[in-house]
N, C-alpha and C positions, 0 to 999 in steps of 0.2 A: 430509567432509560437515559440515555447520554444523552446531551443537544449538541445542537449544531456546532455553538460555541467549541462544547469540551472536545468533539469529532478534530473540528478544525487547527485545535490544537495538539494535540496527540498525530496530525499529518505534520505539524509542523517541527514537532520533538523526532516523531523518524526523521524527516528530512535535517536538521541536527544533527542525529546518530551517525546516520549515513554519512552526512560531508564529516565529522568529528572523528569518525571513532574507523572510518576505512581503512585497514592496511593491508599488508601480505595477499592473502589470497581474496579477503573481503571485499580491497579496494580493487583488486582483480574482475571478481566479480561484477562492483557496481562501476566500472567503467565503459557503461554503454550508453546509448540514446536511444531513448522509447519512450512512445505517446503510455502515460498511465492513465486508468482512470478506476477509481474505489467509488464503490457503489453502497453506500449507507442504506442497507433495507430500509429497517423500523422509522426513519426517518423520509423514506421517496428522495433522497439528493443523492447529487455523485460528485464528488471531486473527479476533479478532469487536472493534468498536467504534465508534466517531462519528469522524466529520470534523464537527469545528464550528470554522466561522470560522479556517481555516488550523491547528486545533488536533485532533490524536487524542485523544479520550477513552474513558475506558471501556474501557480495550483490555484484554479476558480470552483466555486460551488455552482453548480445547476442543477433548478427540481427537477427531478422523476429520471427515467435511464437517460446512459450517458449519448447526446449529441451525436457523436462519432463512436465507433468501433476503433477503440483503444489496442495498442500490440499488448500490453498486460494490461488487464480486466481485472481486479478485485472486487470481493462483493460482503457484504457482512454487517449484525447488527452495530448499530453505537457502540452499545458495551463492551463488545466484541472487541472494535477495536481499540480504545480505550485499554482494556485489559492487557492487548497483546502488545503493545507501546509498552506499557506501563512495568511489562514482565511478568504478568501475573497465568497471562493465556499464553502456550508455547504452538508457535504457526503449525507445525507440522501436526500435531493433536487435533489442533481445529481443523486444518485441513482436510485431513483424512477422518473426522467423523463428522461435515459435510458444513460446519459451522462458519466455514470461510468457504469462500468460493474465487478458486484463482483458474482463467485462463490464458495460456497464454506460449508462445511457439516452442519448440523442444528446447533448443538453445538456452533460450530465458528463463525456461524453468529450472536448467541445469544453474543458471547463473544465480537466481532467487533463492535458491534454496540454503545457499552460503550465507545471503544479506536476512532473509528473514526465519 
């Protein structure tokens, strides 16, 4: 099972990727602003934060669900995400067989699907 630690860093390598590696259609994409927040099952925490302009900010841990009602919502074990940083887990597989859990408005998911 991932900890908190390795969770925390694995948001911190996407947010990385995203400001690094955005261009053409990607940087397209992640040029919005939106409350996130990822929700660490196996562990009861949620990272809470911004998507601004291909960039995570503001990213704080709090135990158990998230505070507020985030405009994207992700939800997933440790490893899970761990994996999916890492390249190993591809989003849309997990998505669609129920291992991640994204919601979030039609728009944004048209735009998310480019970044992840």
């Amino acid at each position: 099972m991932a900890s908190l630690e390795q969770c925390r860093a694995a948001l911190d390598r996407l947010a990385q990727n995203l400001s690094t590696s955005a261009d053409g259609t990607v940087r397209g994409a992640a040029a919005v602003d939106r409350s996130l927040s990822c929700r660490i099952t196996d562990l009861d925490v949620t990272f809470v934060g911004r998507l601004v302009d291909g960039t995570l900010t503001d990213v704080t841990a709090v135990p158990g669900p998230p505070p507020d009602r985030a405009q994207i919502r992700l939800a997933m074990t440790g490893d899970d995400l761990v994996a999916m940083v890492d390249g190993e887990l591809h989003f849309a597989r997990a998505w669609g067989s129920g291992r991640v859990k994204l919601e979030a408005g039609f728009r944004d998911l048209l735009r998310l699907r480019t970044l992840l």
